[in-house]
C-alpha positions, 0 to 999 in steps of 0.5 A: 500500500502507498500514500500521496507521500510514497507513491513517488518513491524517493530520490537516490541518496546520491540525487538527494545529496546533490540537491541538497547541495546545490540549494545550499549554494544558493541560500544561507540562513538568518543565524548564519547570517548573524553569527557572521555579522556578530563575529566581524568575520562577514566575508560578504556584503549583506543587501536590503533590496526591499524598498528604501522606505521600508529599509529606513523603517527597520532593517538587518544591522550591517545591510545596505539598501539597494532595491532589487529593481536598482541593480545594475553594473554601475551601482556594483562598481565600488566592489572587486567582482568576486565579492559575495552578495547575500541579498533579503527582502521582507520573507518567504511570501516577497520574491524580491531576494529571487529578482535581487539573486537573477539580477546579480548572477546575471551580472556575473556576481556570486550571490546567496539569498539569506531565507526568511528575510525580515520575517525570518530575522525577527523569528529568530529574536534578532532585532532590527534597526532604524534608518 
């Protein structure tokens, strides 16, 4: 007998792993985040790419604003290329952080996307600030 669940059986541990992977190459997490942020050992620039009222409103301490429809070569100027971009927009009902991540790989930029965005931020406890 199967279920809706396993009436498509599982991937290969080896499919699995490999998704798993390359999800993880595209995505970090709030506490990650943080932690890095925290511990002066952030290796990447961290984008608030809501609007810049809602950035003034309360962002992630340490981020930037740069909306994901401003994106574009000349706004990236100021950093070598290799640079990392972890790019956040309100959570995982905005697909800001989504249009943020194409923009800038199609710049030929490496990108991740911190999941959760604000919503996920502020589930963890961490708070946000002003400005």
């Amino acid at each position: 007998m199967t279920t809706r669940v396993t009436e498509i059986p599982p991937a290969s541990s080896a499919v699995a792993v490999a998704y798993v992977e390359s999800q993880m190459g595209l995505t970090t997490d709030c506490w990650d985040v943080h932690e890095s942020m925290n511990g002066g050992k952030a290796d990447f620039v961290l984008l608030d790419v809501r609007s810049r009222e809602n950035f003034r409103e309360g962002h992630v301490p340490g981020s930037a604003s740069l909306p994901h429809g401003e994106i574009c070569e000349a706004g990236l100027e100021k950093y070598p290329s290799d640079t990392i971009f972890v790019v956040y927009c309100a959570g995982m009902h905005c697909n800001g952080a989504y249009r943020a991540a194409i923009r800038r790989a199609c710049l030929g930029r490496p990108v991740k996307m911190m999941i959760g965005g604000v919503t996920g931020w502020l589930d963890e406890g961490f708070s946000l600030e002003p400005g």
